[in-house]
C-alpha positions in Angstrom: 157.5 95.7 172.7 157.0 98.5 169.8 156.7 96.6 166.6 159.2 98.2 163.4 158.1 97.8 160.0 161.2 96.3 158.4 162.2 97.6 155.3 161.3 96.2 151.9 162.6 98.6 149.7 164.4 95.7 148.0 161.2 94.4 147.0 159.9 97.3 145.4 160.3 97.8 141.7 162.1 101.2 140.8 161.0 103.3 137.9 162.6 106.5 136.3 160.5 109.5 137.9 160.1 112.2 134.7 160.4 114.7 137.2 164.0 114.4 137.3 164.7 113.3 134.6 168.1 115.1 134.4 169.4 113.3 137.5 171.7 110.8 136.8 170.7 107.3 135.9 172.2 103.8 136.5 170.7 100.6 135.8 169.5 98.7 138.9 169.6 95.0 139.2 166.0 94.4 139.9 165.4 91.2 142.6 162.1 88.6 141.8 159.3 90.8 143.3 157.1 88.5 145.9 153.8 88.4 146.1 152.0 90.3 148.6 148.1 90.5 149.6 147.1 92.6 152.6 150.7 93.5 153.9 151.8 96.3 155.7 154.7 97.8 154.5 157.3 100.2 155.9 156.6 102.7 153.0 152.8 101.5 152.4 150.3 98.7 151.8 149.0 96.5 149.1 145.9 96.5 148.8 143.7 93.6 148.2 141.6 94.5 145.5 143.8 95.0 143.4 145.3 98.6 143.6 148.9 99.4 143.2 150.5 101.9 145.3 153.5 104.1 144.0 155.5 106.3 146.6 159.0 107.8 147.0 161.6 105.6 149.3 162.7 108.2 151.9 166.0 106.7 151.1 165.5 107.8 147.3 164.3 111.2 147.6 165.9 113.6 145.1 166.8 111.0 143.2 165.3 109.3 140.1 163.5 106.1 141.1 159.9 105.7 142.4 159.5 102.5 143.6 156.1 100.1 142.3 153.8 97.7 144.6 151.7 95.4 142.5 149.0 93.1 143.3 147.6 91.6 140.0 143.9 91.3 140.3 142.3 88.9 137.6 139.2 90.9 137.5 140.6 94.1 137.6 143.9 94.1 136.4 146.2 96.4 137.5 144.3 99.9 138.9 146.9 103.2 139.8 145.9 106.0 141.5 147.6 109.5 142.8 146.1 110.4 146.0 148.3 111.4 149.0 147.4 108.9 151.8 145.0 107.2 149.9 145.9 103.5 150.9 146.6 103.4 154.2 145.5 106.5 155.8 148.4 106.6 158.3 149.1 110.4 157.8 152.3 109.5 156.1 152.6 111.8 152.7 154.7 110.0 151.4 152.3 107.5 150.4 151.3 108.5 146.2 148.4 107.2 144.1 148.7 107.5 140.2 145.4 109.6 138.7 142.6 107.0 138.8 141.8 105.6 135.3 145.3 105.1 134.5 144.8 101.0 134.4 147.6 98.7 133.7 145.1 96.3 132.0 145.5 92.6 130.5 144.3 90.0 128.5 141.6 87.1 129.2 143.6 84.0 128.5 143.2 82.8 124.8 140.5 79.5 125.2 138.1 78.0 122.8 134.7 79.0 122.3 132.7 77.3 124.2 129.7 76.7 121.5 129.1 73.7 120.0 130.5 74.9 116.7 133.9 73.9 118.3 132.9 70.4 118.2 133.6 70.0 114.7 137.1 70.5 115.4 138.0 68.9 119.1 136.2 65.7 118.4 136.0 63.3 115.5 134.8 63.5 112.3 131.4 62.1 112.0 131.3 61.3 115.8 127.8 61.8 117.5 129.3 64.9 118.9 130.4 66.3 115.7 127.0 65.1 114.2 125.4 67.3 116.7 127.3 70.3 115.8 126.7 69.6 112.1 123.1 69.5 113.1 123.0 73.2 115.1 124.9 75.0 112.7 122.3 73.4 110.0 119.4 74.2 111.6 121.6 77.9 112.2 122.1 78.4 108.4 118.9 77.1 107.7 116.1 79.9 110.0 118.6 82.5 108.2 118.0 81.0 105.3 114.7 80.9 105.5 114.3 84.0 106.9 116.0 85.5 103.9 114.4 84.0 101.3 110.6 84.8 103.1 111.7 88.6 103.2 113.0 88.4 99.2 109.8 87.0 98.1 107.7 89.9 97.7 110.6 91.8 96.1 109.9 93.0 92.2 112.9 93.3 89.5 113.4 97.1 90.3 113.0 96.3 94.1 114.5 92.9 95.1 114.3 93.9 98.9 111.0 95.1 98.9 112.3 98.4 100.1 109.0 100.6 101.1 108.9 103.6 98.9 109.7 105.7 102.3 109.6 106.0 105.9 109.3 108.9 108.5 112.7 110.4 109.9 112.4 108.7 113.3 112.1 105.5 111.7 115.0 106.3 109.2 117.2 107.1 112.2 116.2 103.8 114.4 117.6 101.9 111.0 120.9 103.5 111.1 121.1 102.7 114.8 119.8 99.0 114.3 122.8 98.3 111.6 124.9 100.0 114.5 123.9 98.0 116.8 124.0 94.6 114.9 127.3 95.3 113.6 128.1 95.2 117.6 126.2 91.8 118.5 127.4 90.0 115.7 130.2 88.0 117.4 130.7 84.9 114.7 132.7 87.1 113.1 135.3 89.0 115.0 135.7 85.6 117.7 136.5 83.8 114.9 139.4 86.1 113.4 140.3 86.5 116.7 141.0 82.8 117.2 142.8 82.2 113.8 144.8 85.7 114.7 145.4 84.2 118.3 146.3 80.1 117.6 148.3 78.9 114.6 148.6 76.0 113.5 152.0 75.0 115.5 150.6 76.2 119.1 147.2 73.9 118.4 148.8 71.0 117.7 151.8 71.9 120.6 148.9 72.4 123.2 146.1 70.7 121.8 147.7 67.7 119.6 144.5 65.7 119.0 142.8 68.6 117.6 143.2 68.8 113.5 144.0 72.3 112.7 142.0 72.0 109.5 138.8 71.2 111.1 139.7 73.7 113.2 139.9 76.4 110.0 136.8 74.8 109.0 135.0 75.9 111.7 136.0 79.3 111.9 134.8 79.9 108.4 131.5 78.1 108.8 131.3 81.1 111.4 132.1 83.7 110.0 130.2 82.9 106.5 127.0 82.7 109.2 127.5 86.1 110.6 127.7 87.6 106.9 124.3 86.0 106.6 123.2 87.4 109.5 124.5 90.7 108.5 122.5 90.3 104.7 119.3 89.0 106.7 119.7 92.1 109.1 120.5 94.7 106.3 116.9 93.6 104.8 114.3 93.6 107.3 115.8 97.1 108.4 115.3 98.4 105.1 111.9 96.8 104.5 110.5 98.0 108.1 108.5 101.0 108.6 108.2 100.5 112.1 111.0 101.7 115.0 109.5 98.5 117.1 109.5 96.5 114.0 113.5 97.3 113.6 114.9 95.9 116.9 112.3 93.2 117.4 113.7 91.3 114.3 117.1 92.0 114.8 117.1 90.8 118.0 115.3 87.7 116.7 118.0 87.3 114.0 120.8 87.5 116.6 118.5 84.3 118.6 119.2 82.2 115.6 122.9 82.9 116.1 123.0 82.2 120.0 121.6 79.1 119.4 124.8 76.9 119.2 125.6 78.8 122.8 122.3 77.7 123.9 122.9 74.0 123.1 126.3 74.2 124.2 125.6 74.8 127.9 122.4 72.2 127.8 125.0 70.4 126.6 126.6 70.6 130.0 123.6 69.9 132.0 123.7 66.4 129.9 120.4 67.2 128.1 121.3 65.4 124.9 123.0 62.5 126.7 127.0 61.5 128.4 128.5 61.3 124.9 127.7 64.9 124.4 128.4 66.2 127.6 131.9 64.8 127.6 132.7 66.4 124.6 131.4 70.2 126.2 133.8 69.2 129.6 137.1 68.0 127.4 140.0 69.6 129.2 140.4 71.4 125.5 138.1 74.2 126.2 140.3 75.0 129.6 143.3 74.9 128.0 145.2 78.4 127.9 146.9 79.2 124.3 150.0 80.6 124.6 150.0 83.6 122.3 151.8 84.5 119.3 154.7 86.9 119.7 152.7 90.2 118.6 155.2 90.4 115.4 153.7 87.3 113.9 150.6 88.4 114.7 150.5 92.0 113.7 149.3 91.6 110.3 146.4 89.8 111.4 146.2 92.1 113.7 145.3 94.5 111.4 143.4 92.4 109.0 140.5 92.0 111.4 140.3 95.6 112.2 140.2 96.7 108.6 137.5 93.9 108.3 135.6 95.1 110.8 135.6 98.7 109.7 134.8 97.4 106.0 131.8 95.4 107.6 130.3 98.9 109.2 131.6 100.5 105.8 129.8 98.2 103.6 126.3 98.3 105.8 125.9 102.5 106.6 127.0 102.8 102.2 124.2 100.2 101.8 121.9 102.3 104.2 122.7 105.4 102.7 122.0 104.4 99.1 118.8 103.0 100.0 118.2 106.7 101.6 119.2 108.5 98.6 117.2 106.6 96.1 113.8 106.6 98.7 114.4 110.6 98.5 114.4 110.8 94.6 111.5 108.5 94.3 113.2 105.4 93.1 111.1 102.9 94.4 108.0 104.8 93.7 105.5 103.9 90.7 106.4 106.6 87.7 103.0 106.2 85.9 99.7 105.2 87.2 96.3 104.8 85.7 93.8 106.8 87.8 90.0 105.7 87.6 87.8 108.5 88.8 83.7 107.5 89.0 80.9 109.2 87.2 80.5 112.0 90.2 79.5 115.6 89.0 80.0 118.8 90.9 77.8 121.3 89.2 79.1 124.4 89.1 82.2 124.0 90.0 84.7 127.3 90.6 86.6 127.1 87.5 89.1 129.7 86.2 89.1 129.7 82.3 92.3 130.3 81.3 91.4 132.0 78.0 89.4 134.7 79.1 91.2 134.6 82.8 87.5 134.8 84.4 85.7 132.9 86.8 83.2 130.9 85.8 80.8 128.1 86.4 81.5 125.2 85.0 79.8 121.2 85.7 82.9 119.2 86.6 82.4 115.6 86.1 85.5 114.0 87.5 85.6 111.1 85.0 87.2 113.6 82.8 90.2 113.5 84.3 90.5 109.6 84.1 93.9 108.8 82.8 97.6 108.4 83.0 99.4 110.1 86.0 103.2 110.5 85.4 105.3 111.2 88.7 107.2 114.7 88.6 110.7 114.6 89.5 110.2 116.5 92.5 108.4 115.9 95.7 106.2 117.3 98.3 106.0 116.2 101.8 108.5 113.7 101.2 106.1 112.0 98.5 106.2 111.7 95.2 103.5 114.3 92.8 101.6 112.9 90.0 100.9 115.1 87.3 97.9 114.2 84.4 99.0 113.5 81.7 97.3 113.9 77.7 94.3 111.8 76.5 96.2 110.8 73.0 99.5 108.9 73.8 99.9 109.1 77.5 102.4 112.5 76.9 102.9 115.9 78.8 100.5 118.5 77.5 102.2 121.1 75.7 99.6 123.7 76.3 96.9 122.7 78.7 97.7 122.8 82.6 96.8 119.0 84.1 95.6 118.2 87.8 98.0 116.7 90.2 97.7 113.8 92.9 100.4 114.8 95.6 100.4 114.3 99.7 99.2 117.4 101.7 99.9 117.3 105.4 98.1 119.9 106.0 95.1 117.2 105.7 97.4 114.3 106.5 96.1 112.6 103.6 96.8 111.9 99.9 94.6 114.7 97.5 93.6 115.8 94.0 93.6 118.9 92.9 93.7 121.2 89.9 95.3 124.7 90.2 92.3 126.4 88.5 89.3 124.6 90.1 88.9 125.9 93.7 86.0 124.3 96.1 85.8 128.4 96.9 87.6 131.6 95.8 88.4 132.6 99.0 91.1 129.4 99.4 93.0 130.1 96.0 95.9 130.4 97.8 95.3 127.6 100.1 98.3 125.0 99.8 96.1 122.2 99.4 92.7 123.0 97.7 91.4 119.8 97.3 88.6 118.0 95.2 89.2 114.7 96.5 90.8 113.1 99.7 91.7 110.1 100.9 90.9 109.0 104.5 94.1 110.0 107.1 97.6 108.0 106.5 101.3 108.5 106.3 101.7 105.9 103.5 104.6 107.2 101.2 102.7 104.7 98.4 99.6 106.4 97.0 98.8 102.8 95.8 98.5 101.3 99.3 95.7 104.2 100.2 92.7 101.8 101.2 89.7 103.1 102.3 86.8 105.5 101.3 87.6 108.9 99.5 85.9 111.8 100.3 84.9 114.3 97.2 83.8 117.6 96.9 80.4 118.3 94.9 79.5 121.7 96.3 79.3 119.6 100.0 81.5 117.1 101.2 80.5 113.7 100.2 81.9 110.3 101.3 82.7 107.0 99.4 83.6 108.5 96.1 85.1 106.2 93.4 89.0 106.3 92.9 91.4 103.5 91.9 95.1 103.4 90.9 97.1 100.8 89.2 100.6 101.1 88.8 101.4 101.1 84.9 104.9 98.9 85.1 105.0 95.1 84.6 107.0 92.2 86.3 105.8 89.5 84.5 103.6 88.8 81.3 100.8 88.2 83.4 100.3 91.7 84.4 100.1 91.9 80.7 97.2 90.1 80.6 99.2 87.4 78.6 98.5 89.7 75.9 101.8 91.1 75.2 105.1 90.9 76.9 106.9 92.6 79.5 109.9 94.8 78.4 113.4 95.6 80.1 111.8 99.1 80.8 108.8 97.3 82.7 106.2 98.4 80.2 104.0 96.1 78.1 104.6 95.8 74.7 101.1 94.3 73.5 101.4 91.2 70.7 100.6 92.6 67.5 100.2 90.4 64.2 101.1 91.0 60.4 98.3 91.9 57.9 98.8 92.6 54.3 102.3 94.2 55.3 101.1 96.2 58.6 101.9 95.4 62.3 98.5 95.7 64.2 98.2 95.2 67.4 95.7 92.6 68.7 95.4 94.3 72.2 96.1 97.8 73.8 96.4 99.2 77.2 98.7 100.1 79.9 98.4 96.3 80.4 97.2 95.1 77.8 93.7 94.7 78.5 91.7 95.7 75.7 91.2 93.8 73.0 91.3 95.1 69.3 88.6 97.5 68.7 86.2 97.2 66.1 87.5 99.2 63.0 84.0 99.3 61.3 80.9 99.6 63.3 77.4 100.0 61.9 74.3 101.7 63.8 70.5 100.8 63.7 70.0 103.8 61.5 72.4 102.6 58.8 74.7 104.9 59.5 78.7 103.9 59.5 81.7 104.5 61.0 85.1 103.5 60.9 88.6 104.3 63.2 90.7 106.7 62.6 94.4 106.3 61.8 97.2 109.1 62.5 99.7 108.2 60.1 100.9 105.3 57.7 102.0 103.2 60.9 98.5 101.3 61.3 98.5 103.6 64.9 95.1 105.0 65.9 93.6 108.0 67.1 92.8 107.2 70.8 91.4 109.6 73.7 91.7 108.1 77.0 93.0 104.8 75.4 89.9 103.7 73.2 89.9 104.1 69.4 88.1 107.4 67.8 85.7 106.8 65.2 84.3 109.0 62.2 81.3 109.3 60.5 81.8 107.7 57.4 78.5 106.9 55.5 74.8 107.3 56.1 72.6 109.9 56.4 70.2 108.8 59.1 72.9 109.4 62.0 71.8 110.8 65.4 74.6 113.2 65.4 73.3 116.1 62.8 76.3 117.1 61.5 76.5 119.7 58.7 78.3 119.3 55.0 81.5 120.6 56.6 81.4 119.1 59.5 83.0 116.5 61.5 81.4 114.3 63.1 83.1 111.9 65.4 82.7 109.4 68.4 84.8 109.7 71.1 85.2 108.5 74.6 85.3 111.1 77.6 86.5 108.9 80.3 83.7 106.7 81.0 80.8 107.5 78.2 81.1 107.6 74.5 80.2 111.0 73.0 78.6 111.8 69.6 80.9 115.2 69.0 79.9 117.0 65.9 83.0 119.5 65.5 81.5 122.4 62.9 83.7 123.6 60.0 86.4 121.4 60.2 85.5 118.9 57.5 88.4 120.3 55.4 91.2 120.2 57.9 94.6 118.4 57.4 95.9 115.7 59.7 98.2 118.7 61.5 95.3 119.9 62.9 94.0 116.6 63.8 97.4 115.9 65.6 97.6 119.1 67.3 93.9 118.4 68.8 94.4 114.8 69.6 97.6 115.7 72.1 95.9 118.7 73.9 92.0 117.0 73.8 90.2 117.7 77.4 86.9 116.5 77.7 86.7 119.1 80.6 88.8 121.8 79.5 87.0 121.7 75.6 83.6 121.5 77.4 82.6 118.9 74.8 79.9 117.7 76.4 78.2 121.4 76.9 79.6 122.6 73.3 79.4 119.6 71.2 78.2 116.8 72.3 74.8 115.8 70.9 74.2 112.0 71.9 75.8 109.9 75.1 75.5 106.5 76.0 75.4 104.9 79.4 79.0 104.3 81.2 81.1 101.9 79.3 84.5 100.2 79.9 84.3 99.1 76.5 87.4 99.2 74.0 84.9 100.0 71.2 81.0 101.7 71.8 79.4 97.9 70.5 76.6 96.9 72.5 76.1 99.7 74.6 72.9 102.1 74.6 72.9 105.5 73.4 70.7 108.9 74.2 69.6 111.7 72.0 70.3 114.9 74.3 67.1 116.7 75.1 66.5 120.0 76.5 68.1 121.8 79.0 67.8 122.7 82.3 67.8 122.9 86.3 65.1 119.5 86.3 67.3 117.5 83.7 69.9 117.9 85.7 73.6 118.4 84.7 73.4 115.4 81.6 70.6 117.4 80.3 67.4 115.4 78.8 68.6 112.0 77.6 66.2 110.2 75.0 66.9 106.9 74.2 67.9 106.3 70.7 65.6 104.3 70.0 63.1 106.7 70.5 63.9 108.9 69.5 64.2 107.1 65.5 61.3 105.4 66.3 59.5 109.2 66.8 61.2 110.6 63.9 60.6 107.6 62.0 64.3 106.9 61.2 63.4 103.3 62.3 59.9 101.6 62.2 60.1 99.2 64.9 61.0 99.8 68.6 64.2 97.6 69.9 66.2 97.5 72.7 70.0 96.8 73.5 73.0 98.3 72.2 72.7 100.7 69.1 76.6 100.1 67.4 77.2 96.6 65.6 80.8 95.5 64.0 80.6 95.1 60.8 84.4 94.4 60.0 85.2 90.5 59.8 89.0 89.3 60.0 88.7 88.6 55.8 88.2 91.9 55.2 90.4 93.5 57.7 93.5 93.8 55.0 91.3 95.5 52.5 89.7 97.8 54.9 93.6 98.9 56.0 95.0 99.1 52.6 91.7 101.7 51.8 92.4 103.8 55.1 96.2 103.9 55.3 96.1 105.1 51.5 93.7 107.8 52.3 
């Protein structure tokens, strides 16, 4: 016999068709729909995996109603498609599939986590199971914790996260991404609001009733304060990395130390930490299915967790981008630094003099540009520029043009560099005409540079002297203990009361050098004493040590005239006998004026007026260090000239009458007479 599809139009589910909408309209009594898997049907088939067929009833054609098969597929959900023919492939047109994509979706059923944290609300308090739990979530809070604190350490008051003063673009980007991407692991967070969105208080205790909703609150917050600790630890080691590796190796380790409450959960299950354990993971609890809240009870919540959510990506990319912002402008970068240059000398050097606006040869010896570097507020290459500062007070010159430290990538590497010295005239408009070099990085931090610096004398030479410290404090030990460490992360030196004037009892950047001398005596008898500025007790320093003037004697080394001055001054790293001609009369103006644009290299004291040196000193005051009378001149003495010891050099003019040896400068000023010695110069 030929087989009829009956027909089940009464089973199908009519819905308005838009198309005609203007036909007319009459509410239908809709019967219970029956569940169907793999059924033919007179107008079309169900399909198994879950698809949902919509077609016109031949008997409803022109009409308004389409009529709905449904299969509900607990993977899928509900899929609609629009494809003539598509199900069944019978040849029958009637047979319509909704545009694939269009998905009738739905909702896991609302369970507990399964994760041990929900032990410390399904079983009792202080139970072994609940003991357990306490114990994970410890041992949670506790790597984070640790973690945190580690990262902090090496932080300074200016820099609590140890941010690195910058990072390549690549590496800037993978940051932003790595916040992105935590933001989306981080699941303590959004399950738990979800939860206490989901269950209130009346459907636990309707569906659940040994469960105690408060322990049940409790553990939702234990949760989510963990995931904003995540989220802190995260935020710092992306901001301290330097590294695109670095970046999503240790958030992905952070996000282990949250998984590991999932972890014991399931060994849980396997009854790893014994039967009292794994009964609590297996209580019927964690399969019972929450009814949920009518969506008008739960709308404000609703909206509470996505406005937390977007606050949580809010508050990390503003966090991000200030850290950005400030690594552009140098925040995080030392301002001033002490540069320590050794006693190298190009001789020769391509100099242009300014005054005369010739080109000239001139003997450069780098210590003269030892001294305080003060960043500039803009940068090059990304990196900050340091720019020299004056010999007196540590100040801008107002006149003189100083060298600059700045980053050239053109040589990949960190140089110094003077606008008017060129290594050859041909490269005076080379971007980066270098006198010194450090070896090849792409640190951002000029005071993380390690290796040997290369230096130019006339040829390229290898393992030249050149230190940096950063001139800021942290603590009174970077002070030396000599002084404190201001708000403004400077050292403010101790300083002591005498006869009415504050002197200081140590100076430096840091600090480290003691109170010089203020009266010093040499073999010769000669004397000479500091020189003060101004009615402050504040002395005349060049590059931080005390000047000194001849004061009495006539058996000095120096040779001055009557109306000279004759002075001792440091250059960098020697002390210079400086005999400055027909300035004996000059007021302490000109003095001033002098003292803030000095330049060992740029006043060629040494080739102009210099007449003794002594050997290189670090030395706050020229006491116990040897001295030389300079000799002739020329291409065999080399670029110091002759240098006669002292002592000889009295002993062959018969200043003295016995030969010695050691230092030539003794102090002569004891602590008793300090006040009198004050009160005679300060009145002067």
């Amino acid at each position: 016999k030929s087989y009829r599809r009956p027909n089940l139009t009464r089973n199908f589910i009519p819905i308005p068709n838009t198309k005609h909408s203007s036909s007319k309209s009459k509410s239908t009594k809709y019967p219970r729909q029956r569940t169907m898997q793999s059924q033919s049907l007179g107008t079309g088939r169900i399909m198994e995996t879950g698809s949902l067929t919509l077609r016109p009833n031949s008997a409803a054609e022109g009409t308004d109603k389409f009529y709905l098969q449904t299969h509900y597929d607990r993977q899928g959900g509900i899929q609609v498609g629009a494809e003539p023919d598509a199900v069944d492939g019978d040849g029958d047109t009637g047979d319509t599939k909704l545009p694939t994509g269009s998905v009738i979706g739905y909702e896991d059923p609302i369970m507990l986590t399964q994760s041990t944290h929900s032990f410390l609300f399904t079983e009792r308090t202080y139970s072994t199971p609940f003991n357990f739990a306490l114990s994970v979530l410890a041992i949670s809070y506790l790597c984070l914790l640790l973690a945190l604190v580690n990262n902090l350490l090496s932080g300074s008051p200016g820099n609590l996260a140890n941010v690195p003063v910058g990072v390549e673009w690549d590496v800037k980007v993978a940051q932003y991404l790595a916040l992105m991407i935590g933001l989306i692991m981080e699941e303590e967070i959004p399950e738990s609001l979800y939860l206490l969105r989901m269950i209130s208080k009346r459907t636990l205790l309707a569906q659940a009733p040994d469960l105690k909703y408060r322990n049940f609150i409790f553990s939702a917050l234990a949760r989510i304060v963990m995931g904003y600790l995540f989220y802190l630890n995260m935020f710092v080691v992306v901001v301290q990395a330097t590294g695109i590796v670095d970046i999503f190796f240790d958030v992905l380790a952070l996000q282990f130390l949250q998984q590991v409450d999932d972890i014991a959960f399931r060994l849980a299950k396997w009854d790893v930490f014994g039967k009292r354990i794994k009964r609590a993971s297996t209580k019927g609890s964690f399969r019972t299915e929450f009814h949920k809240l009518p969506f008008a009870r739960r709308r404000k919540m609703s909206i509470f967790v996505k406005v937390m959510y977007f606050f949580n990506f809010l508050l990390l990319m503003c966090g991000m981008t200030l850290i950005t912002v400030n690594q552009l402008r140098g925040h995080y970068q030392c301002k001033s630094i002490t540069v320590t240059f050794g006693d190298d000398i190009w001789e020769n050097a391509i100099v242009l003099n300014s005054t005369t606006g010739d080109v000239e040869g001139w003997d450069l010896i780098y210590s003269y540009f030892n001294g305080v570097y003060v960043r500039q507020g803009k940068t090059h290459a990304g990196r900050p520029v340091y720019v020299e500062q004056n010999k007196f007070d540590g100040n801008p010159f107002k006149v003189k043009i100083g060298a600059i430290i700045k980053y050239c990538k053109e040589e990949r590497a960190w140089v110094f560099m003077h606008e008017h010295i060129r290594k050859d005239e041909s490269t005076k408009d080379h971007d980066c005409p270098w006198l010194m070099r450090s070896p090849e990085t792409d640190s951002y931090n000029l005071l993380e540079v390690s290796g040997d610096w290369t230096i130019w004398t006339g040829t390229i030479n290898i393992g030249a002297t050149f230190q940096t410290s950063c001139n800021s404090c942290n603590s009174e030990a970077e002070c030396n203990f000599h002084g404190e460490c201001a708000a403004n992360q400077t050292c403010i030196c101790d300083s002591e009361d005498i006869s009415g004037f504050q002197v200081n009892t140590y100076s430096g950047t840091h600090c480290e050098f003691a109170r010089p001398c203020g009266e010093i005596q040499g073999e010769a008898g000669d004397v000479w004493d500091v020189i003060f500025m101004d009615s402050d007790a504040s002395i005349w320093k060049a590059y931080g040590r005390a000047v000194y003037r001849h004061k009495l004697g006539t058996g000095n080394i120096t040779h001055g005239g009557a109306n000279d001055s004759t002075m001792l001054i440091y250059s960098g790293s020697r002390w210079f006998y400086e005999v400055y001609e027909g300035t004996l009369d000059k007021g302490p103006d000109y003095w001033m004026q002098y003292s803030e644009e000095m330049h060992s290299f740029w006043d060629r004291v040494y080739t102009e007026k210099t007449r003794a040196v002594s050997d290189p000193s670090n030395r706050p005051d020229p006491v116990a260090v040897d001295f030389f009378v300079i000799g002739r001149k020329g291409e065999k003495f080399g670029p110091l000239g002759e240098l006669i010891p002292v002592n000889d050099h009295q002993l062959a003019n018969g200043i003295v009458d016995q030969q010695s040896y050691g230092g030539y400068f003794e102090c002569i000023l004891n602590s008793s007479s300090i006040p009198d010695f004050l009160a005679e110069n300060l009145g002067e």
